[in-house]
Jmol script that loads the backbone (N, CA, C; Angstrom):
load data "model"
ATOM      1  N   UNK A   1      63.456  13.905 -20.274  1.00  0.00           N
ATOM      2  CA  UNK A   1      63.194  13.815 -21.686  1.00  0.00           C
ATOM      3  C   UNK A   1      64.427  14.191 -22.499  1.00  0.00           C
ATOM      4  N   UNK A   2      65.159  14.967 -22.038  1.00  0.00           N
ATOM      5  CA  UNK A   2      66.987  15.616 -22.559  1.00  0.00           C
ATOM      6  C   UNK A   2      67.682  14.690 -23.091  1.00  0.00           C
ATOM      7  N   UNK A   3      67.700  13.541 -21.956  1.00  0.00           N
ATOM      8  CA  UNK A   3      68.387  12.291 -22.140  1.00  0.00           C
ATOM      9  C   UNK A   3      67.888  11.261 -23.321  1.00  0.00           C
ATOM     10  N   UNK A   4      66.561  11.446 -23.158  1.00  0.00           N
ATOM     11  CA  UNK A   4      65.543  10.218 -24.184  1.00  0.00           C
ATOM     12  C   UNK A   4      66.012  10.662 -25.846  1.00  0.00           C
ATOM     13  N   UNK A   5      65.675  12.048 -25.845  1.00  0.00           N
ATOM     14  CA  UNK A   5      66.048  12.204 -27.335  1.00  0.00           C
ATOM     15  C   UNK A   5      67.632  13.054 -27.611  1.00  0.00           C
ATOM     16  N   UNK A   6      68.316  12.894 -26.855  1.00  0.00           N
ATOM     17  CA  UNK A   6      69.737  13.653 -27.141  1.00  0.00           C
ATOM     18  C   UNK A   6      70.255  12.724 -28.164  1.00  0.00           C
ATOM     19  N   UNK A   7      70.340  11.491 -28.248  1.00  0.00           N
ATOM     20  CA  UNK A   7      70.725  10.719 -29.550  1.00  0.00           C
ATOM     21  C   UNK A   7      70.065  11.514 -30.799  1.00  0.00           C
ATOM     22  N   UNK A   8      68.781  11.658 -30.545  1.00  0.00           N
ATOM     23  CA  UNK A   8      68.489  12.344 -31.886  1.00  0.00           C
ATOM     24  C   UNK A   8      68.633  13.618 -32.451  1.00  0.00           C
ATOM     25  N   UNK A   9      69.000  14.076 -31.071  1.00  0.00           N
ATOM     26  CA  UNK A   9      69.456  15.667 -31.510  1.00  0.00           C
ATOM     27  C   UNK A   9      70.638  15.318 -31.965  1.00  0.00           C
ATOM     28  N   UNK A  10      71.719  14.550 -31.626  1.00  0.00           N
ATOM     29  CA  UNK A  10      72.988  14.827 -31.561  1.00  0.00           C
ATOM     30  C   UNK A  10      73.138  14.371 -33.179  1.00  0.00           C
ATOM     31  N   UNK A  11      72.221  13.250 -33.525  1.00  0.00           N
ATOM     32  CA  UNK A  11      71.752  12.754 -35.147  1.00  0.00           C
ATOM     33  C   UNK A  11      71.373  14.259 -36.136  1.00  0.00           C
ATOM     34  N   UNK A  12      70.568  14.782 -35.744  1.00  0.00           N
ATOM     35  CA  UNK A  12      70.365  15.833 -36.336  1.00  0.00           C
ATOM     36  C   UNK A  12      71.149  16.758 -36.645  1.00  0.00           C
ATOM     37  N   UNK A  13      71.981  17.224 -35.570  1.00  0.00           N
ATOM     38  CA  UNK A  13      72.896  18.129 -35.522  1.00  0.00           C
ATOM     39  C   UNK A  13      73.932  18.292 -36.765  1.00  0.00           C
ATOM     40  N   UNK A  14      74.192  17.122 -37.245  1.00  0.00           N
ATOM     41  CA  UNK A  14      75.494  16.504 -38.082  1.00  0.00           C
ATOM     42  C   UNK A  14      74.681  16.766 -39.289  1.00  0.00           C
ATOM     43  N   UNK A  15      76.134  17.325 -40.280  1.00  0.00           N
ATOM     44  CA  UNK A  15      75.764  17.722 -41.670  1.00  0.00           C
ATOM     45  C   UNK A  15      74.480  17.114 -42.296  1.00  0.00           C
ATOM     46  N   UNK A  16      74.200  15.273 -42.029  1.00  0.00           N
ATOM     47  CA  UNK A  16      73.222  15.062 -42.474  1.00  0.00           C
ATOM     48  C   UNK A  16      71.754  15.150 -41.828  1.00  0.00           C
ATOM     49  N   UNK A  17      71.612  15.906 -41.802  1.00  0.00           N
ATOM     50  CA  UNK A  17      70.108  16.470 -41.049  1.00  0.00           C
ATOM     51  C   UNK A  17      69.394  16.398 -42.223  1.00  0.00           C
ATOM     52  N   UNK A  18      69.113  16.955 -43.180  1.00  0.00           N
ATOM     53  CA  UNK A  18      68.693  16.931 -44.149  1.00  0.00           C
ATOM     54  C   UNK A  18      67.777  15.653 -44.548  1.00  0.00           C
ATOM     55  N   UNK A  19      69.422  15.066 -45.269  1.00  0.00           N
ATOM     56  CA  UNK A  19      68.930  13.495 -45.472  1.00  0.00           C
ATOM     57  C   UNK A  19      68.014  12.551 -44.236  1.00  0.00           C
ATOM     58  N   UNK A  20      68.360  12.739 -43.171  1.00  0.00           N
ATOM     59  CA  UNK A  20      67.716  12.037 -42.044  1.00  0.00           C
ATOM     60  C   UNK A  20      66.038  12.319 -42.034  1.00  0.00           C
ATOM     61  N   UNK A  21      65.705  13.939 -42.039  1.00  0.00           N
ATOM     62  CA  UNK A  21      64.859  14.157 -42.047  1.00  0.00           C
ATOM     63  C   UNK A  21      63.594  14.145 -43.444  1.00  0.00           C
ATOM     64  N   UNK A  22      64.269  13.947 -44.426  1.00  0.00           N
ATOM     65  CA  UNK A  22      63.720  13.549 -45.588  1.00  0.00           C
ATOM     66  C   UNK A  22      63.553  12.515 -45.362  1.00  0.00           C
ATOM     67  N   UNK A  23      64.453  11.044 -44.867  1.00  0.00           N
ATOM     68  CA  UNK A  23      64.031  10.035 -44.962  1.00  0.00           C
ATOM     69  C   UNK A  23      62.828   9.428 -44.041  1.00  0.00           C
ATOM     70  N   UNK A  24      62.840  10.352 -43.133  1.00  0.00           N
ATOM     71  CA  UNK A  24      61.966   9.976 -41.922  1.00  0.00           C
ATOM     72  C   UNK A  24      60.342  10.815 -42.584  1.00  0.00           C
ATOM     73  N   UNK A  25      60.026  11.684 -43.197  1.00  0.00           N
ATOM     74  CA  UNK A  25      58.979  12.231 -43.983  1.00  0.00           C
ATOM     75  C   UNK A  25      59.006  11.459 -45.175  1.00  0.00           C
ATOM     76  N   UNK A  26      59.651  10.633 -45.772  1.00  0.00           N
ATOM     77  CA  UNK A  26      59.428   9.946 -46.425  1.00  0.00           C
ATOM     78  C   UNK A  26      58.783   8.804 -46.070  1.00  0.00           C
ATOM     79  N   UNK A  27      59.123   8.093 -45.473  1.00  0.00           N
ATOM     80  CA  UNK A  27      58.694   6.989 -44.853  1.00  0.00           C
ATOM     81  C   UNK A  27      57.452   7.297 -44.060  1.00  0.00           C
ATOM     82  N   UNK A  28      56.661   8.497 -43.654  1.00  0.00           N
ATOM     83  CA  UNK A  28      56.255   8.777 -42.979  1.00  0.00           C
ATOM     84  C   UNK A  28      54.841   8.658 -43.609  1.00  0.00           C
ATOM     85  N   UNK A  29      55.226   9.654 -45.254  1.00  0.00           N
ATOM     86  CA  UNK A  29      54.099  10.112 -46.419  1.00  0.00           C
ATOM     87  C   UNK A  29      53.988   8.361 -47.148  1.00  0.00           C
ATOM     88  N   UNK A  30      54.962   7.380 -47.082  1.00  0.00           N
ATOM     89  CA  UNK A  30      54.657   6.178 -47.838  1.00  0.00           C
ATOM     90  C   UNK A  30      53.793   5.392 -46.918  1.00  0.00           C
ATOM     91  N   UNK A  31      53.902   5.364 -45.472  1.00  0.00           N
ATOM     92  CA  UNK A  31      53.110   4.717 -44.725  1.00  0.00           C
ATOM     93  C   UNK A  31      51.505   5.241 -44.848  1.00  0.00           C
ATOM     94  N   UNK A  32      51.616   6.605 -44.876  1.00  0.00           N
ATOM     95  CA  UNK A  32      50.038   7.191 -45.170  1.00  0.00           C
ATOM     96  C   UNK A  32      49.510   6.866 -46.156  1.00  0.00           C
ATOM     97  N   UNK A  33      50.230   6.601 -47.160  1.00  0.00           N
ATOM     98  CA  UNK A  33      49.495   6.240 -48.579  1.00  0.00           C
ATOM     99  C   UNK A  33      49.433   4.520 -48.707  1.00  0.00           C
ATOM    100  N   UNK A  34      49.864   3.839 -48.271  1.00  0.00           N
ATOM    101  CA  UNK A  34      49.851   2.615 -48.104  1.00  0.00           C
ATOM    102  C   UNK A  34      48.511   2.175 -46.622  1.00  0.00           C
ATOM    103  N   UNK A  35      48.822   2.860 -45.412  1.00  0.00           N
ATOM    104  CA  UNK A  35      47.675   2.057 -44.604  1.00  0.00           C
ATOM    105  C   UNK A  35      46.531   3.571 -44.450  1.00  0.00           C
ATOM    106  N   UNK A  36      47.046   4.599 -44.798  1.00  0.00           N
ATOM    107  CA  UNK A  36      46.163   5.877 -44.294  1.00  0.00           C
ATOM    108  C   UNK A  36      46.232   6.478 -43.367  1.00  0.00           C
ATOM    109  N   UNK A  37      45.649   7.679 -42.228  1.00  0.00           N
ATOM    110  CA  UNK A  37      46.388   8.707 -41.683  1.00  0.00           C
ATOM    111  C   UNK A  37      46.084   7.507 -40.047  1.00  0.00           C
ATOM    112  N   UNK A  38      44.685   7.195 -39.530  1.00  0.00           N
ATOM    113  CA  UNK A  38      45.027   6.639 -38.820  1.00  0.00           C
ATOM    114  C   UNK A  38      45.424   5.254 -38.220  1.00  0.00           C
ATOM    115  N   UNK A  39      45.353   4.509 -39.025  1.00  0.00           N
ATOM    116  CA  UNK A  39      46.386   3.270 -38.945  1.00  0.00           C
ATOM    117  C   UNK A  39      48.255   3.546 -38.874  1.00  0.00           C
ATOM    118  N   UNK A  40      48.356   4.933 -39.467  1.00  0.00           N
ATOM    119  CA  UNK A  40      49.695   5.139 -39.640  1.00  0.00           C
ATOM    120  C   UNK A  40      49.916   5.839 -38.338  1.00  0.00           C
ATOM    121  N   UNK A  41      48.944   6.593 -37.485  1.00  0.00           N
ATOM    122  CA  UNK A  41      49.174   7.803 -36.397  1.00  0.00           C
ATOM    123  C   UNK A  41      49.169   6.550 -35.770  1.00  0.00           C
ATOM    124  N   UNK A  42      48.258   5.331 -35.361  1.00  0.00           N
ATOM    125  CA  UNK A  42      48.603   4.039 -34.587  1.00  0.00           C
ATOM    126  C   UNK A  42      49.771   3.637 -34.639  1.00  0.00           C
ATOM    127  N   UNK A  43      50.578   3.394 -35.327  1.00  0.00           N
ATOM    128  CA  UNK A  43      51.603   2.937 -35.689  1.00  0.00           C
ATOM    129  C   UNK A  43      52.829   3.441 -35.315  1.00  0.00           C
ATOM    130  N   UNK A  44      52.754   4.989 -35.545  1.00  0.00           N
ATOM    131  CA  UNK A  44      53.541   6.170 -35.029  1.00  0.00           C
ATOM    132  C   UNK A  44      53.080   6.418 -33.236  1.00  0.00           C
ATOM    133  N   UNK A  45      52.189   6.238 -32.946  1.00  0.00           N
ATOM    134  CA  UNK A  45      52.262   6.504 -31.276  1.00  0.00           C
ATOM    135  C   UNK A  45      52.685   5.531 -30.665  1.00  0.00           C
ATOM    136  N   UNK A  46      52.871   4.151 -31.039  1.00  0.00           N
ATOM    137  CA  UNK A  46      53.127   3.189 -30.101  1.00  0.00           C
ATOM    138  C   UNK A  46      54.492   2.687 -30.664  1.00  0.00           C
ATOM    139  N   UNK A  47      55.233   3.104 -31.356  1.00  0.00           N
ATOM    140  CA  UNK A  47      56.268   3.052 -31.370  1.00  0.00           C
ATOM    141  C   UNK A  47      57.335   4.005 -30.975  1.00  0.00           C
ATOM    142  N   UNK A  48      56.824   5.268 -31.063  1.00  0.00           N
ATOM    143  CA  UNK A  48      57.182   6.247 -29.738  1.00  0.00           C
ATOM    144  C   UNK A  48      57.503   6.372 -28.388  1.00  0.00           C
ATOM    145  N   UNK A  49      56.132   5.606 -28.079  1.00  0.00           N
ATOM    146  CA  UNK A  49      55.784   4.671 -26.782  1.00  0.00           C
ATOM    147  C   UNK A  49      56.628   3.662 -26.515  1.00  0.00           C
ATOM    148  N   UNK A  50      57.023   2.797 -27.115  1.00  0.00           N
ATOM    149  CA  UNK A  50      57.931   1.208 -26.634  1.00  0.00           C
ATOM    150  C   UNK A  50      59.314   2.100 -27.196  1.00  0.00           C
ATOM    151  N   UNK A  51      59.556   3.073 -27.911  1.00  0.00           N
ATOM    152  CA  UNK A  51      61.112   4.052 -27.770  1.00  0.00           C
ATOM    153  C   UNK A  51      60.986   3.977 -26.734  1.00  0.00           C
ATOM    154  N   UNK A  52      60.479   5.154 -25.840  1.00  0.00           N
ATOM    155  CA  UNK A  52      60.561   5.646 -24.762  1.00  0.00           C
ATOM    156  C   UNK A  52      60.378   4.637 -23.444  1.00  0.00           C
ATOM    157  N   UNK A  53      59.786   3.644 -23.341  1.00  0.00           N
ATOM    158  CA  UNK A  53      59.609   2.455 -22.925  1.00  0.00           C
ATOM    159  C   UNK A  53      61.111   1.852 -22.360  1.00  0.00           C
ATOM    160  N   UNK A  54      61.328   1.581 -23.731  1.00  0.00           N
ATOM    161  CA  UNK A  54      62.721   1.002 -23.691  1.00  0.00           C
ATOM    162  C   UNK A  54      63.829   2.119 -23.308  1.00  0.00           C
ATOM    163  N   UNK A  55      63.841   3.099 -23.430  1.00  0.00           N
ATOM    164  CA  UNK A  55      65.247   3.837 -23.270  1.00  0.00           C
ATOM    165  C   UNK A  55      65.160   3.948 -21.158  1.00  0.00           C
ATOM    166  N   UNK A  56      64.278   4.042 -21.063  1.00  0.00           N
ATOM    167  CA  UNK A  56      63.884   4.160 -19.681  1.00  0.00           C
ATOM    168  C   UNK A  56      64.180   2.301 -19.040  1.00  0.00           C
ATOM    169  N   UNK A  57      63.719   1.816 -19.382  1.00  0.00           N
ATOM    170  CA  UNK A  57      64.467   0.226 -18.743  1.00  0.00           C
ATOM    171  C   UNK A  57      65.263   0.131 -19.159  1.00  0.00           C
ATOM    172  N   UNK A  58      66.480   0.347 -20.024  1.00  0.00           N
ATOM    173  CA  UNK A  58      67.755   0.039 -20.791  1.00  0.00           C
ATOM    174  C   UNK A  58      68.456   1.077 -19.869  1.00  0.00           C
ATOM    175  N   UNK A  59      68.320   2.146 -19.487  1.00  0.00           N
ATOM    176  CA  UNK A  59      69.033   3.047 -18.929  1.00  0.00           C
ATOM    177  C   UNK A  59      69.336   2.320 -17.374  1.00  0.00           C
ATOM    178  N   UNK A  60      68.216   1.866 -16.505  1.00  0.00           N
ATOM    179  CA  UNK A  60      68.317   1.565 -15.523  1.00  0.00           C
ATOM    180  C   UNK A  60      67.378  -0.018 -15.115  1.00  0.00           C
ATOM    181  N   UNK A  61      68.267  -0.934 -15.122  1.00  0.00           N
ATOM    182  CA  UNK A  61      67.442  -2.071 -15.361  1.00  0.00           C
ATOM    183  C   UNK A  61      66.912  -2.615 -14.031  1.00  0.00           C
ATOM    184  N   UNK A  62      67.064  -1.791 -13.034  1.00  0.00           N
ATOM    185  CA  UNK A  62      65.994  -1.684 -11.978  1.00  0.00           C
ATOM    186  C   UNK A  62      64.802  -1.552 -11.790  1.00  0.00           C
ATOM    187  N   UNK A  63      64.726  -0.905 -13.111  1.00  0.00           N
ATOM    188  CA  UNK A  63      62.991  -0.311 -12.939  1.00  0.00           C
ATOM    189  C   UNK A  63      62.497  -1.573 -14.009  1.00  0.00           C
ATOM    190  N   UNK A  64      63.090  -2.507 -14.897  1.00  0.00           N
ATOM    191  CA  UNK A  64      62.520  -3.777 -14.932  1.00  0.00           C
ATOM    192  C   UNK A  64      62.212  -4.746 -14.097  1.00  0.00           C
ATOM    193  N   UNK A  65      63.290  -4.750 -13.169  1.00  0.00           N
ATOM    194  CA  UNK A  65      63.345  -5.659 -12.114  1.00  0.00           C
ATOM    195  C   UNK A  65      61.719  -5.463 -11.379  1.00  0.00           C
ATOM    196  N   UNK A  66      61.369  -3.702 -10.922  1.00  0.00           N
ATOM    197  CA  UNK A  66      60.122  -3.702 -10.249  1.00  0.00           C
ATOM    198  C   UNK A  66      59.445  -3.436 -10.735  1.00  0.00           C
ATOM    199  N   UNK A  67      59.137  -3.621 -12.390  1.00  0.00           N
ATOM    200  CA  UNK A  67      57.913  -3.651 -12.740  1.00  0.00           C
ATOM    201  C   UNK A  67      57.661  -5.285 -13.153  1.00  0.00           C
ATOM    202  N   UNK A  68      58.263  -5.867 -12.947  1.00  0.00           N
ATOM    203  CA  UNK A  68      58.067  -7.771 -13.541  1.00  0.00           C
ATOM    204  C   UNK A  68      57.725  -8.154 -12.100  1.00  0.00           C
ATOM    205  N   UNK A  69      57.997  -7.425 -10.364  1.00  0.00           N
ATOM    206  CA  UNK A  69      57.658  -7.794  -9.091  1.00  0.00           C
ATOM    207  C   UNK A  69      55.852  -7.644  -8.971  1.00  0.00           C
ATOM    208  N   UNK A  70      55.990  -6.320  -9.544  1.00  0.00           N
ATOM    209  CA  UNK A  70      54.785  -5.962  -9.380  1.00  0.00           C
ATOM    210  C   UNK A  70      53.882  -6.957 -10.510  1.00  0.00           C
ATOM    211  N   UNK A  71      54.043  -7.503 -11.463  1.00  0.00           N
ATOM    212  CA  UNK A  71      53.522  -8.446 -12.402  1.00  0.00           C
ATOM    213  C   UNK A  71      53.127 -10.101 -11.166  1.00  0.00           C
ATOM    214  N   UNK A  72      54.343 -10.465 -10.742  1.00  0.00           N
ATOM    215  CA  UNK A  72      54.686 -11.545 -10.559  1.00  0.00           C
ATOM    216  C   UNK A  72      55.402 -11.522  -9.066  1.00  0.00           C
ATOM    217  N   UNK A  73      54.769 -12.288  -8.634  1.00  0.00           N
ATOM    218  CA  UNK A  73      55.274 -12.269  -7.137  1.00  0.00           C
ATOM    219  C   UNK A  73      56.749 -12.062  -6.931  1.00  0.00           C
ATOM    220  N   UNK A  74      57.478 -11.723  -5.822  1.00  0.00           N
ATOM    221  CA  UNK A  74      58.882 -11.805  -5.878  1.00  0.00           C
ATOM    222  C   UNK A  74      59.506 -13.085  -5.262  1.00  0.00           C
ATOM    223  N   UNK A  75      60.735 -13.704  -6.385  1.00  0.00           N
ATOM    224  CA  UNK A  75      60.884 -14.500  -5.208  1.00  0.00           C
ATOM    225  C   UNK A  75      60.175 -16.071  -6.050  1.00  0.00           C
ATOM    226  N   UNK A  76      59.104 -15.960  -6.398  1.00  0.00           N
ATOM    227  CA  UNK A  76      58.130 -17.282  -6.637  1.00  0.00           C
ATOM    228  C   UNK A  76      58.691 -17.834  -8.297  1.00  0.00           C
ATOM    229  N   UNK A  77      58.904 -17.340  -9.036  1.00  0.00           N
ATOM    230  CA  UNK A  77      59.528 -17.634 -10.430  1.00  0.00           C
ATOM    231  C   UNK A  77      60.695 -17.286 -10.754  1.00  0.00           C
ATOM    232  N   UNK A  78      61.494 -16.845  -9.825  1.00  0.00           N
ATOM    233  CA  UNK A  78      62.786 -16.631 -10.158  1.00  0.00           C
ATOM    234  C   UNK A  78      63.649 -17.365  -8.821  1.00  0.00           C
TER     235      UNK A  78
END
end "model"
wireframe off; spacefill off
backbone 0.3
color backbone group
């Protein structure tokens, strides 16, 4: 998990923390008032989810390779 969010620590870290984090509670309080708390907590978990998703196949594109085997035969569409 060190690895998954060290970009964002390392984001945070820097003078603008502030601004980052205002903008991200901003956007956070406009989404609630626009769709409401849980259409917005939907919205917020599964994009968390396909973050973390993605930083994990982008890091090592092996573990795409065997999760599209396990989908799809090996071998038969490629």
């Amino acid at each position: 998990m060190k690895r998954i969010f060290g970009s964002l620590g390392d984001l945070l870290n820097r003078k603008n923390a502030g601004f980052v984090s205002g903008f991200v509670f901003f956007i956070f309080a406009l989404m609630i008032v626009i769709f409401g708390f849980w259409k917005t907590l939907f919205i917020v978990l599964f994009t968390i989810g396909g973050y973390i998703f993605g930083v994990k196949v982008l890091m090592n594109p092996e573990n795409l390779r065997r999760i599209v085997d396990k989908i799809l035969p090996p071998g038969r569409f490629r």
